[in-house]
C-alpha positions in Angstrom: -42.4 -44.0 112.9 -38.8 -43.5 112.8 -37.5 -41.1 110.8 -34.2 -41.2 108.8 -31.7 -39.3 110.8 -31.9 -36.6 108.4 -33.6 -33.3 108.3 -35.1 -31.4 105.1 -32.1 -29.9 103.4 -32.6 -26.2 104.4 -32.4 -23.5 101.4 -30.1 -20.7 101.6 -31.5 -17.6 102.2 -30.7 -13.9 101.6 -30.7 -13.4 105.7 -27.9 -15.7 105.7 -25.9 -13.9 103.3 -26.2 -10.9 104.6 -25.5 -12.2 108.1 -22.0 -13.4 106.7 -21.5 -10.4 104.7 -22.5 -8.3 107.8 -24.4 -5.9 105.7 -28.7 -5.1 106.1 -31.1 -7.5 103.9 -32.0 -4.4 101.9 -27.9 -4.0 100.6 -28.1 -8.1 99.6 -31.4 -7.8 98.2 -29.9 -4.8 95.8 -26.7 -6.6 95.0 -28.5 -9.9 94.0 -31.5 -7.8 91.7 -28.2 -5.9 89.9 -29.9 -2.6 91.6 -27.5 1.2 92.2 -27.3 1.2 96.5 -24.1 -0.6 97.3 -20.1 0.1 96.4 -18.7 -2.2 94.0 -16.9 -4.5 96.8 -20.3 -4.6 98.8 -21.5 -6.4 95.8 -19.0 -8.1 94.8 -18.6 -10.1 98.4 -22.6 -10.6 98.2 -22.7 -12.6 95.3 -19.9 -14.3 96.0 -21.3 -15.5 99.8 -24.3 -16.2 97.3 -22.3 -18.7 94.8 -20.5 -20.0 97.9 -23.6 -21.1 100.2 -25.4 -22.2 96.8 -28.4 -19.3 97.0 -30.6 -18.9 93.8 -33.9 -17.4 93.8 -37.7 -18.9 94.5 -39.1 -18.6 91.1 -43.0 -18.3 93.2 -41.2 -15.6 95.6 -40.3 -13.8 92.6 -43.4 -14.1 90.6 -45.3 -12.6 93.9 -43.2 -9.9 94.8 -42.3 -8.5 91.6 -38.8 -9.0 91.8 -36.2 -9.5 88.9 -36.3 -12.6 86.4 -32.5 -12.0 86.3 -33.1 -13.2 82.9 -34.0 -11.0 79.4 -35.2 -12.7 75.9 -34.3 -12.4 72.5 -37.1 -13.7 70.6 -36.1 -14.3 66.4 -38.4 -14.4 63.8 -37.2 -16.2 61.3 -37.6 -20.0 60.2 -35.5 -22.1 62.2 -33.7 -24.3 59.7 -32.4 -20.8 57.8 -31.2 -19.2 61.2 -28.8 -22.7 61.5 -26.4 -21.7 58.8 -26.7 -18.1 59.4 -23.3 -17.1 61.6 -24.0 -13.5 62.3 -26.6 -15.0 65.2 -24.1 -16.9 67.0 -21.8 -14.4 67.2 -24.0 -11.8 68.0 -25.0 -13.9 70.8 -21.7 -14.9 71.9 -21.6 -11.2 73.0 -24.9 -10.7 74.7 -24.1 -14.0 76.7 -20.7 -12.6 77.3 -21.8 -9.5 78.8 -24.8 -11.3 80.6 -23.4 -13.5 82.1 -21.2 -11.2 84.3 -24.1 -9.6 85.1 -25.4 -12.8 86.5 -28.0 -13.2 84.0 -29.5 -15.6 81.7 -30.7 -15.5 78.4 -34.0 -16.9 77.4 -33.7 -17.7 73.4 -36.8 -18.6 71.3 -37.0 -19.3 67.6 -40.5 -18.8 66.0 -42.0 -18.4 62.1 -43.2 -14.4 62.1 -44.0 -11.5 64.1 -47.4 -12.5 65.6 -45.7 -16.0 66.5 -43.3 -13.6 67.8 -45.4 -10.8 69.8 -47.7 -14.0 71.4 -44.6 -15.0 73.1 -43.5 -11.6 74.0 -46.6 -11.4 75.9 -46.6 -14.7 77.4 -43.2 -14.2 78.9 -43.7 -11.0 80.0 -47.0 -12.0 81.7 -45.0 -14.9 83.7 -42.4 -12.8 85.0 -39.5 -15.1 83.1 -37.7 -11.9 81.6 -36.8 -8.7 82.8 -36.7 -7.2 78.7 -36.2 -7.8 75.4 -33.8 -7.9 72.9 -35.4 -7.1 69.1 -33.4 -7.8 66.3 -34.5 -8.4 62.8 -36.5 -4.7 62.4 -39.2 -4.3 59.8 -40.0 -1.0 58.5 -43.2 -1.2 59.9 -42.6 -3.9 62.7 -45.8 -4.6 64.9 -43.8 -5.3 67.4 -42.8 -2.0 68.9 -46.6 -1.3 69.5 -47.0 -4.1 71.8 -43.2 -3.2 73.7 -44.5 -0.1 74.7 -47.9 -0.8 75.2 -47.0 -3.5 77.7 -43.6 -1.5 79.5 -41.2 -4.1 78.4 -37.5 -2.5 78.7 -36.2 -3.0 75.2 -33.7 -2.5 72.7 -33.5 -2.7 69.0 -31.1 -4.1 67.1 -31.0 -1.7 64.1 -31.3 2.3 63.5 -33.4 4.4 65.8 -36.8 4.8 65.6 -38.9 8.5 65.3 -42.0 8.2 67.5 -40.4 5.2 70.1 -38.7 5.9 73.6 -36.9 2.7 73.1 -32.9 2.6 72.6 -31.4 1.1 70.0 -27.9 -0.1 69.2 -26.8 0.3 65.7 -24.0 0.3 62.8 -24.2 2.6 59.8 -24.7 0.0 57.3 -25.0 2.3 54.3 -21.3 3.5 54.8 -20.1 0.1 54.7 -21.8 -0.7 51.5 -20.8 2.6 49.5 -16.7 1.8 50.9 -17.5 -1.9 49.1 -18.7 -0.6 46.1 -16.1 2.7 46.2 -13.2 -0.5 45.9 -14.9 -2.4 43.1 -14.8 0.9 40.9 -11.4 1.4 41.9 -10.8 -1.9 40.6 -12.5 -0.9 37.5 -15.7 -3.0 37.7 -18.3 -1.6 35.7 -21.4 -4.1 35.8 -21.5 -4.7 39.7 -24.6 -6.7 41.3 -26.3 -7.3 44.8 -27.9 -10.2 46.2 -29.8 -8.8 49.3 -31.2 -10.6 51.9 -35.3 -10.8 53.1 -36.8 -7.5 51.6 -39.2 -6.6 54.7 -35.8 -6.3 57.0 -35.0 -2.1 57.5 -31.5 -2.9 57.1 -31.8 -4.9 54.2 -33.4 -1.8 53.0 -31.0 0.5 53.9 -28.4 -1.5 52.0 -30.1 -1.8 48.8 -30.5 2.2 49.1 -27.2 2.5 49.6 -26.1 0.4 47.2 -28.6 1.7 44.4 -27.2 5.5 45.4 -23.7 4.3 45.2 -23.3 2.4 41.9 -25.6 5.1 40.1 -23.1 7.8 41.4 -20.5 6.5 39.3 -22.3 6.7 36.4 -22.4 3.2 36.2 -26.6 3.3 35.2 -29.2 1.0 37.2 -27.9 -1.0 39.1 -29.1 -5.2 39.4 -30.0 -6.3 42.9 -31.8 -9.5 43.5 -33.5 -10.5 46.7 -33.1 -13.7 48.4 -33.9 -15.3 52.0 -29.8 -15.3 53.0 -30.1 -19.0 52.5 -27.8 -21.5 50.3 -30.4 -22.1 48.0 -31.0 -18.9 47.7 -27.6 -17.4 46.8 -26.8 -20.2 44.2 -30.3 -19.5 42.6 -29.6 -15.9 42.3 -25.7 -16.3 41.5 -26.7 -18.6 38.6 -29.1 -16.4 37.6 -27.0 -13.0 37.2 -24.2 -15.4 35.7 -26.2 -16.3 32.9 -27.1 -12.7 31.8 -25.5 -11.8 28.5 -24.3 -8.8 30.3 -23.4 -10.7 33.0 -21.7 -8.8 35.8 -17.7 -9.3 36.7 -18.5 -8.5 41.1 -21.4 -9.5 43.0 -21.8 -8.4 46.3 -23.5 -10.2 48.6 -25.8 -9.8 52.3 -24.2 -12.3 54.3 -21.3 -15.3 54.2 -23.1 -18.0 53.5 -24.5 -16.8 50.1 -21.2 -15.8 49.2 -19.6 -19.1 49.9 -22.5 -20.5 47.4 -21.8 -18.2 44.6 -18.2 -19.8 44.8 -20.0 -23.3 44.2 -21.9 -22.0 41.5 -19.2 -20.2 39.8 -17.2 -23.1 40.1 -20.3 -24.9 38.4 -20.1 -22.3 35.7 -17.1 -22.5 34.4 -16.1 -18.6 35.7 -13.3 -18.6 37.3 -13.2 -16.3 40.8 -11.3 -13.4 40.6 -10.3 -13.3 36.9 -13.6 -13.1 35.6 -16.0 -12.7 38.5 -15.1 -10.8 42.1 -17.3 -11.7 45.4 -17.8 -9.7 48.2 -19.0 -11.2 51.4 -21.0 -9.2 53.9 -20.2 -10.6 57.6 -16.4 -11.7 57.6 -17.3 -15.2 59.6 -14.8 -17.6 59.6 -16.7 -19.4 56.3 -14.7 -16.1 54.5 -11.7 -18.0 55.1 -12.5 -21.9 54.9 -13.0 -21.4 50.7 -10.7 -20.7 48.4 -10.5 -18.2 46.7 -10.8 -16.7 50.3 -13.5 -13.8 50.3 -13.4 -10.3 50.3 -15.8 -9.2 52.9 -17.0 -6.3 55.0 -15.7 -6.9 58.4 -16.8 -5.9 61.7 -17.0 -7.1 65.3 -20.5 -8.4 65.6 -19.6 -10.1 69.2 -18.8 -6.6 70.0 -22.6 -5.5 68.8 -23.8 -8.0 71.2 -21.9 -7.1 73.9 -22.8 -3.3 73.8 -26.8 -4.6 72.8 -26.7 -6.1 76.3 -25.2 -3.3 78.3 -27.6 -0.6 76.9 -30.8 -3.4 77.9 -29.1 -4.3 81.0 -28.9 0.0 81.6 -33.0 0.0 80.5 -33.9 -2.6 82.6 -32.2 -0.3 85.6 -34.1 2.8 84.8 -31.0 4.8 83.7 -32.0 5.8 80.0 -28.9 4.8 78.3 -30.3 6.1 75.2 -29.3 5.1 71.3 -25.8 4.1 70.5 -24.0 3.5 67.1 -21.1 0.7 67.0 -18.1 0.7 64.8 -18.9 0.7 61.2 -17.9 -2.3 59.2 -14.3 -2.1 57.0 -13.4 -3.8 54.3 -11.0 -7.0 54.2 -9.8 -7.7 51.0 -8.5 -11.3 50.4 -8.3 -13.1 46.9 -11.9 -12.9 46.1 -11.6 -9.6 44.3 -9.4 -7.9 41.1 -9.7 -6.1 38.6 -12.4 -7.4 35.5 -11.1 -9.1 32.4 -10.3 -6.4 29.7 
């Protein structure tokens, strides 16, 4: 039979780019697995000979010889249709991809219901070689899922405070400061009767900001303080802004865990009949870009969560080399005050 005139289409291969780079296999092979061994420029003219000739790597090669997934998961537990609204996530993501992705790897994002949904798929893609680490956000006080990290060798890093008893680095933000600064400027203001709404209650920050909070309002003098706890939804924040609202003693600032609740109490206020600032001040706890879509525009604890990512990624992308980067704290989160906030009716 005739053939076609045309031969199989050959795949690049790492012996071609280091015949064009005129460098040993060994020096590609480290500059394409992100491994210490060649300069800076070495590397640099690999992987661009590599994007130029169209090389990527045999998944089966990879899977046989141990080799890097160039690819690390983040793995959130939380129900699908709440993490949609929720805008610290894509921010915090715009960073890990932005500091990934110049490190020519991918990121492998899953959304599943709770932590053993959570640690099963943990194992399974650790098993099948598809990521090189993990990314943990979302810490519970006692989280099951540290066991298994370690137990299995997975390179990791949590999103949250460091933990006593783990060798695992984490990348962090002192929440509690931020929340005492919030409630320091209400008092200032002369609130008086000053509530939370929190977010998901078996969350270590979520803690931590509740402690704060409780440790801060009862330090004025101000006496026990209200906090109610919510999922971070919509629903959630209108049910518990409609709630503190109808109080006899109802308060005159709410603060709230993240944007989107915020934005709801507005709706509900609005529903109310109190009018935002004059008779009730909101603080918002992320600073998205939702802060200044409403008006009133809120008053919210700001910080640079793209930068959280970014930093997240470097100390995994350090793990994953074998270079114990250690824990690292990020910039604490300051407060922005728009026309959410003034002083409560006399």
């Amino acid at each position: 039979m005739l053939g076609n005139g045309r031969g199989a289409v050959k795949r690049p291969t790492i012996a071609e780019i280091a015949a064009r780079a005129g460098v040993s296999i060994g020096a590609v092979s480290y500059a394409l697995n992100g491994r210490p061994g060649v300069s800076a420029e070495t590397r640099r003219l690999i992987l661009d000979i590599a994007d130029e000739i169209g090389w990527r790597p045999s998944v089966a090669a990879r899977s046989l010889s141990g080799s890097r997934a160039h690819s690390v998961g983040l793995i959130i537990a939380r129900p699908a249709d709440t993490l949609g609204v929720e805008p610290f996530f894509m921010r915090f993501i715009a960073g890990l991809e932005r500091e990934l992705s110049g490190r020519r790897t991918g990121l492998l994002l899953q959304v599943v219901e709770d932590h053993r949904a959570a640690i099963e798929a943990m194992r399974l893609c650790w098993a099948e070689r598809r990521v090189d680490g993990m990314v943990v956000t979302d810490l519970w006080t006692q989280d099951a899922r540290i066991p298994v990290l370690e137990e299995l060798k997975i390179p990791a890093v949590l999103v949250g405070r460091p933990r006593p008893g783990t060798g695992l680095p984490a990348v962090w933000t002192d929440d509690a400061a931020a929340v005492v600064s919030a409630v320091d400027y209400l008092v200032a203001l002369g609130h008086r009767r000053i509530a939370r709404v929190a977010g998901l209650p078996a969350l270590e920050h979520t803690r931590v900001r509740v402690a704060a909070f409780r440790e801060a309002v009862l330090g004025h003098g101000l006496g026990e303080p209200r906090v109610v706890q919510t999922d971070y939804t919509w629903e959630e924040g209108m049910r518990a802004t409609r709630a503190l609202l109808s109080r006899r003693d109802r308060p005159t600032a709410i603060m709230f865990d993240n944007d989107v609740m915020a934005t709801a109490a507005l709706n509900v206020a609005q529903e109310m009949g109190v009018s935002v600032p004059d008779e009730l001040s909101i603080v918002a706890g992320d600073d998205s870009q939702l802060c200044v879509m409403v008006r009133p525009a809120l008053t919210a604890l700001a910080w640079d969560i793209q930068a959280y990512g970014v930093h997240t990624a470097r100390v995994l992308l350090e793990e994953i080399d074998g270079r114990s980067p250690g824990s690292r704290q990020v910039g604490t989160a300051g407060l922005v005050v728009r026309s959410s906030t003034t002083a409560p009716p006399v």
